[in-house]
Phi, psi and omega in degrees: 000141181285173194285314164320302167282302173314346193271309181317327199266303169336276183301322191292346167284301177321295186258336173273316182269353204007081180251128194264348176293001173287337182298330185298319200270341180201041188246078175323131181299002202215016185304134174260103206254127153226017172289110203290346195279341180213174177272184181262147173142196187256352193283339203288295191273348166291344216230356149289303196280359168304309185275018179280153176268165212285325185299312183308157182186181014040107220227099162313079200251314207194116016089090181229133214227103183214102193067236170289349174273120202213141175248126182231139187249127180187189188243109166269154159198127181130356191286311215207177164340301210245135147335125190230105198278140175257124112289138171265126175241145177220185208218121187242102213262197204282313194262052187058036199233128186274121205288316183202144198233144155211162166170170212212154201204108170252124177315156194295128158250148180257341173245153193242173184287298216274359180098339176298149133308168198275005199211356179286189163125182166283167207224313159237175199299154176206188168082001207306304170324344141299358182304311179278347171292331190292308164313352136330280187263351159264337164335306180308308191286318153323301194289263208305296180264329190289326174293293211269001172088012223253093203271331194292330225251312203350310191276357186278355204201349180217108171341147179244000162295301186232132174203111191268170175219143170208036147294143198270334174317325202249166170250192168311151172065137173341284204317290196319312175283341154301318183299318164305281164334293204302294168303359155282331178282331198279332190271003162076354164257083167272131223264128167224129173243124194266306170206144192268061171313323162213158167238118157233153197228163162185109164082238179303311208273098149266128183256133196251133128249120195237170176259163154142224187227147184212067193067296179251133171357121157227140155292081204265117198253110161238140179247121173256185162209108194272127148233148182057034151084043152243126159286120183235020202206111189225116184250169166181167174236133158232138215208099216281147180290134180311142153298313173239158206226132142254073169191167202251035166267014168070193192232014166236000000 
């Protein structure tokens, strides 16, 4: 099984069938949690998909795979009151076991700046051939505008035709997304990325996960979607970091 399918078969026993015996079947004995919802090990998260309630489910939107690495964008309900859109990154090892988790979780706003959901859009994948240029140039565009603050390169790297938005905050096009940034900086959240912890691409889709700050320590998970060596497409979670964890491996 590819890395993919095993992550698909694995949560789907976990969170759809909610069998907490799946953790036996696709759980690593050394599983690595950076999830503020749970501790770390497979006893940890047995004893989470144990306690799920009749309410919970999962809602799927989009699915990305690069090497052991595999993500997933989706809707939780049943966590908690309000619905919550996510990513999930999981880690997958030699023996096909899921190894390690992060993920980051914002509530659903039902009305958005662009009219888009935090999850609509397109969905599979395309471009395969294209991965690394495309992990290439949003790598670049992260090092440069998101890192290096540089707002001038902007058009060197996000279409200026198409730029769908789905921060429920910014609206369509650069002009949206400057009108956003700006109001964040007036609200004391000024967007700062500190360091770019992992990039995973596959075809169309690069997900970027960083560090830095948006008025308090935050995780920030941005997914683009490139056509013709452009970005023309953006979901994200920004997800303020815990104070406390229980477990002591951070969350990135």
């Amino acid at each position: 099984m590819s890395a993919k399918d095993i992550v698909l078969t694995a949560t789907t026993e976990l969170f759809d069938k909610k069998d907490p015996s799946a953790v036996d079947r696709w759980v690593a004995p050394d599983y690595i949690q950076h999830s503020a919802l749970a501790a770390d090990g497979p006893e940890a998260l047995h004893k989470l998909v144990a306690g799920l309630g009749p309410d919970f489910r999962y809602e799927d939107a989009r699915v990305i795979a690069d090497g052991n690495l595999v993500a997933l964008h989706g809707t939780y309900y049943g966590f908690g009151p309000d619905p919550l859109v996510g990513f999930d990154i999981f880690r997958v090892d030699a023996n096909g076991k899921l190894a390690e988790h992060w993920d980051a979780l914002t509530p659903v706003v039902r009305t958005t700046a662009s009219g888009r959901t935090q999850t609509d859009g397109p969905t599979e994948v395309t471009d395969a051939d294209k991965t690394e240029a495309n992990r290439a140039m949003v790598t670049e565009f992260a090092r440069k505008v998101f890192v290096g603050a540089d707002y001038s390169v902007l058009t060197d790297y996000i279409s200026t035709e198409t730029y769908h938005q789905h921060n429920p905050e910014a609206a369509d096009g650069l002009a949206g997304f400057g009108a956003a940034v700006a109001k964040w900086a007036e609200q004391g959240k000024k967007l700062v990325y500190r360091k770019v912890h992992q990039v995973i691409a596959e075809g169309d889709f690069v997900l970027l996960q960083s560090e830095g700050e948006f008025g308090v320590p935050a995780a920030y998970y941005d997914l683009f979607r490139v056509k013709d060596a452009k970005i023309v497409e953006h979901w994200d979670v920004v997800a303020p970091v815990p104070a406390q964890l229980p477990h002591n491996n951070g969350v990135f």
